[in-house]
Every structure is written in structure tokens, then in C-alpha cells.
C-alpha positions in Angstrom: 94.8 35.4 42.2 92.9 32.0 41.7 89.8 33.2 42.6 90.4 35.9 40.0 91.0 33.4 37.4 88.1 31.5 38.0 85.9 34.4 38.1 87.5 35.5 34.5 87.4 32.3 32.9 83.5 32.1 34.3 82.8 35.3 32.4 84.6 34.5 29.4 82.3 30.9 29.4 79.1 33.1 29.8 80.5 35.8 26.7 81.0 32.5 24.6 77.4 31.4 25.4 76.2 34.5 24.6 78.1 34.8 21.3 76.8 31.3 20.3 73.2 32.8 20.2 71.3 33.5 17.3 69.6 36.7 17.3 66.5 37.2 15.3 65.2 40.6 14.2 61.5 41.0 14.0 59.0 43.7 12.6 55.5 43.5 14.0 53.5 45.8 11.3 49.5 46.4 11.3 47.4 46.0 8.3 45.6 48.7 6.7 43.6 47.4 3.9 45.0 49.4 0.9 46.8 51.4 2.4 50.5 51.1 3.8 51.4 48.7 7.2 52.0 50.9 10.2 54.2 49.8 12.7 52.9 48.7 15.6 54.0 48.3 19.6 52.8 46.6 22.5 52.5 43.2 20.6 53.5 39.9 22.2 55.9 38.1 20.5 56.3 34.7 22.3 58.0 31.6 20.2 59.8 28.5 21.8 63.7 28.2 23.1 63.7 32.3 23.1 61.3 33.7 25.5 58.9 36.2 25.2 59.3 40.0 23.9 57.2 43.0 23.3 57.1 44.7 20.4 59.0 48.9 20.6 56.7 52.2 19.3 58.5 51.4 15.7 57.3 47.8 15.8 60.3 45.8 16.2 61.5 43.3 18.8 64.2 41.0 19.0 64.5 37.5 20.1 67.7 35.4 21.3 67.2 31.5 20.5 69.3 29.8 22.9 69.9 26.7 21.3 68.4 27.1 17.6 70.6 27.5 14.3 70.0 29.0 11.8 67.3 27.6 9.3 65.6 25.6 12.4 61.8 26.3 12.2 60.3 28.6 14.8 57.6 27.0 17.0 55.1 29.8 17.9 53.5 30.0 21.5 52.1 33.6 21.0 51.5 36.6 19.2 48.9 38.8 20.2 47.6 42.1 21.0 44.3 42.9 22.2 41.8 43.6 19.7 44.4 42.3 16.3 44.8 38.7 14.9 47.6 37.3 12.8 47.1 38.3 9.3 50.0 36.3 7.1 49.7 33.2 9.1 51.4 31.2 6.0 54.3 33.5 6.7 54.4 32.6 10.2 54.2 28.8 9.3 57.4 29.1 7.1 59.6 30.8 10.0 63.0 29.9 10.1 65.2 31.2 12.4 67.7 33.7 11.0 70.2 35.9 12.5 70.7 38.0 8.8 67.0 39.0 8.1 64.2 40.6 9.6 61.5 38.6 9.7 58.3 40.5 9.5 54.8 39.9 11.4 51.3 41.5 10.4 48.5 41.9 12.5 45.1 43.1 11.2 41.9 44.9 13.7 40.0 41.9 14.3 36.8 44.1 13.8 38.0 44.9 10.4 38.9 41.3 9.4 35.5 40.4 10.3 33.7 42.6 8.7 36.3 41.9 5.3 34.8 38.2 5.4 31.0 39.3 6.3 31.6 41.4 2.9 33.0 38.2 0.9 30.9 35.5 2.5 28.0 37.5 2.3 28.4 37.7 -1.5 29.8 34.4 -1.8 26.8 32.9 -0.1 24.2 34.7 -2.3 25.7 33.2 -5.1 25.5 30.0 -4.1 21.8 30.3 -2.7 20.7 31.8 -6.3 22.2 28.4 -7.8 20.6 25.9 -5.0 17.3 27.5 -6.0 17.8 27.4 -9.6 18.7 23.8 -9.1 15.4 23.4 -7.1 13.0 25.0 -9.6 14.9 22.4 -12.2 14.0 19.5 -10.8 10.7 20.8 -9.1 9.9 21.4 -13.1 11.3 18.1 -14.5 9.0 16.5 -12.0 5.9 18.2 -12.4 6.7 17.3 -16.2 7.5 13.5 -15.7 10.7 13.7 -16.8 11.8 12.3 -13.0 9.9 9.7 -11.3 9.6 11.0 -7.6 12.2 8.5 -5.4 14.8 9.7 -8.5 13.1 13.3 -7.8 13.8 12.8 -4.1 17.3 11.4 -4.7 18.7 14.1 -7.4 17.6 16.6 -4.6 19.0 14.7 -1.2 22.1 15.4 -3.6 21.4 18.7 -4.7 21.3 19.7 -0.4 23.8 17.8 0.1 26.2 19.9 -2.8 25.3 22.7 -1.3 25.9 22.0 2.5 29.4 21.2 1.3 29.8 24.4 -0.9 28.6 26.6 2.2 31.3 24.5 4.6 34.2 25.0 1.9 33.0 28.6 1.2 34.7 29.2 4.9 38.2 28.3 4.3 38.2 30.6 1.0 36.6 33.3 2.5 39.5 33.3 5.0 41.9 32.6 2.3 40.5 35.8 0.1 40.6 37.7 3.2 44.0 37.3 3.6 44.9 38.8 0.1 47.4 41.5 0.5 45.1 44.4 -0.6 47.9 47.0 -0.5 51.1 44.4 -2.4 48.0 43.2 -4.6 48.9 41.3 -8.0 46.7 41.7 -11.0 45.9 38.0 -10.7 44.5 38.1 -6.9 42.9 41.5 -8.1 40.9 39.4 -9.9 40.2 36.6 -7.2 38.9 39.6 -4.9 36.4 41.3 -8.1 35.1 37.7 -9.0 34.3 37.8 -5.3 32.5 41.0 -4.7 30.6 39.6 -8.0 29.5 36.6 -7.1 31.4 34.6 -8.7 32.7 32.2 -6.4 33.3 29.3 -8.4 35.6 31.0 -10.9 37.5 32.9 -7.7 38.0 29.5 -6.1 39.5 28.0 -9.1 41.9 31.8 -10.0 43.0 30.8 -6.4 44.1 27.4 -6.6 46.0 28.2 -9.6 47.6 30.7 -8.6 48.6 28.5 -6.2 50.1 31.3 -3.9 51.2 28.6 -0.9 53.8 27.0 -3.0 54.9 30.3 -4.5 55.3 31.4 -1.3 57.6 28.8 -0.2 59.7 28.5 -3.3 60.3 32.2 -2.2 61.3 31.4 1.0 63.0 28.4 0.4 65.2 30.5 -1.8 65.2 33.5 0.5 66.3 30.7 3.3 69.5 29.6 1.0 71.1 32.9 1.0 70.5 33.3 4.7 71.6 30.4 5.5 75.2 30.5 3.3 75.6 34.4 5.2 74.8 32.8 8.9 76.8 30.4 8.3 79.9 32.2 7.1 79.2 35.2 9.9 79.1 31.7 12.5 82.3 30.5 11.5 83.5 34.0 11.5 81.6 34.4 15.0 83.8 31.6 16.5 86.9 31.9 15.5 87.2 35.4 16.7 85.7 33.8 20.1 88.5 31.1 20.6 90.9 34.4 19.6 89.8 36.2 22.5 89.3 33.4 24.6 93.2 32.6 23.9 94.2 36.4 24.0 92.2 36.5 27.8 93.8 33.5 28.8 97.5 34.7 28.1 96.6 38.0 29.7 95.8 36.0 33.2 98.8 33.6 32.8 100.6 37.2 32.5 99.3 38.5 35.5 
């Protein structure tokens, strides 16, 4: 009879710690350019205090944080599948553990990301060239007229090099940035970030960008999106733990009984 007891009240220890885990829904979806996200299996999901899991044919996984509450950040080890990268990586930086929503994950063909920057460098970068020589023949012609003595010719052009090292070493971030544009839940304001790319016109997309300021949208979203999580975790823990200690009380009585 003792040994019975114990046994019980072990299990009913190990349903408690169960209970008291948060589990996290997750969608793993592929990007498609214009077109609408597929789901997609075999992906790695691998984040901190809840394992590793693999992603179903629909695309969805589920994680169990042993220790985490709800509106703790999730530390990400891994998420990968051969040939795919992470495509809403500011999404993934803004994680918060939640047991209420499913957070979703998009991967994108890292062939076709590639070739996505290629097509907005490429343009970006002719731009930029076309302005570095204009900015040449300037001061090659303001020289050759003696409007600029030749160590102020040599200086203005040291500079000029120098402007448009950095440009090309900036260009890189943005590329990635306009890259990452949501082609098929595209605004009409980053619809016209991605055609002041393909023309050229880098400068003007660079500034659209920043003011759109999409980051800090993003996480006024999800700070808000985070609030109503957390007030339905937090009544569904409460909830959660009370019916525990009922049926930890109702299991207990039952052995007294026996």
C-alpha cells in the first residue's frame, strides 16, 4: 500500500510539472515572392530551455519551455533547413514565449534570396557608380579650369572615394533590408521603397525606408500583440493551477480512501 502511495504521489509530481509548462505553437512557412507562403516540413526548430523539434508536412511544430513564462524572450540556437535561410529575422528577434499564439517562422530558397539582392544591389550599385563618375568629371573639369588648385583637387577627390566606399558598404545592409520586404503582404509605401530600387534610385529608397521606420512599427505591434497574450496566459495559468492543486487534493483523498 505505501509503495503504491509513493508511486501515485510520484506521478501526480511529474503531471504537475508537466502542467506547469508553457507550450508554444509554431508555424514554419516558405516564402514565395508574390505569391502565398506554403507550409513547409523537415525544418529544425531549436531554441533554448525547450529542445529541438522538426517541423510536420503542414509546417507546424510545437515546443515545451520547461522553465520560461510567458512573455520571456526566446533565445534561438537553430532554425534551418538545407538550402532555406530565415527570412523575418526581426520577427524572430521579438519572440516571446506564448502558450495562446502561434508564432510563425519564414524561410526563403537561399538561391532565390540571392539572386533577389544581386537584382537590388546590382541596380543600386549602378546608381551610385553613375554619381561617383559624375562627381569625377566635376572636379576633373573644375581643375582643368582653375577653379581648384590641385592638393584641394586631390583632397575634394580623396573625399569623393572615400563617400563612395562608404555608400557601397551601407548599400549592403539595405540591400538585405529591401530584400526582406514582404513582397506578397506588400504596403503601398514599401511598394515604393522596392520601384525606387529597381530605378536606381537608391538614395530616395534609403530615406522611404527609414521613415517608414518598419522596426519600431513592428514592435509597437508586438508589444501590443504581447499584452493581450500575456493578460490570456496569465488568467489560463491561474486557471491551470488551481484546477492542478484540485486534483492533486481529489488524488490524495482517493489514496487516503484506499
Amino acid at each position: 500500500m505505501m509503495k503504491r502511495a509513493i508511486l501515485s504521489g510520484m506521478l501526480l509530481l511529474a503531471c504537475l510539472f508537466l502542467s506547469a509548462q508553457i507550450t508554444q505553437k509554431v508555424q514554419v512557412l516558405e516564402y514565395n515572392g508574390k505569391q502565398q507562403k506554403t507550409p513547409l516540413a523537415t525544418v529544425e526548430v531549436s531554441v533554448a530551455n525547450a529542445g529541438s523539434t522538426i517541423s510536420d508536412a503542414k509546417g507546424e511544430a510545437t515546443l515545451r519551455f520547461r522553465t520560461l513564462k510567458a512573455g520571456d524572450r526566446v533565445q534561438v540556437k537553430r532554425i534551418g533547413k538545407d538550402g532555406y535561410e530565415i527570412f523575418n529575422k526581426d520577427a524572430l528577434k521579438q519572440w516571446m514565449v506564448s502558450g495562446s499564439t502561434t508564432f510563425t517562422i519564414v524561410l526563403c530558397k537561399t538561391a532565390s534570396f540571392k539572386k533577389l539582392c544581386d537584382n537590388y544591389n546590382r541596380a543600386a550599385s549602378a546608381s551610385y557608380e553613375a554619381q561617383y563618375k559624375k562627381e569625377q568629371n566635376k572636379l576633373a573639369a573644375e581643375r582643368k579650369a582653375g577653379k581648384l588648385k590641385e592638393e584641394e583637387y586631390k583632397q575634394k577627390l580623396q573625399q569623393l572615394e572615400d563617400d563612395y566606399a562608404q555608400q557601397l558598404e551601407d548599400l549592403e545592409k539595405y540591400v538585405d533590408a529591401f530584400a526582406r520586404i514582404d513582397l506578397s503582404e506588400i504596403s503601398e509605401q514599401e511598394q515604393k521603397i522596392i520601384d525606387l530600387v529597381q530605378e536606381g534610385k537608391i538614395d530616395e529608397a534609403i530615406k522611404r525606408y527609414e521613415e517608414l521606420d518598419l522596426l519600431s512599427k513592428y514592435q509597437q505591434q508586438s508589444k501590443e500583440i504581447k499584452n493581450i497574450s500575456d493578460a490570456e496566459d496569465s488568467l489560463k495559468i491561474i486557471r491551470d493551477e488551481k484546477q492542478a492543486a484540485v486534483d492533486t487534493l481529489k488524488r490524495v483523498i482517493d489514496l487516503m480512501q484506499q
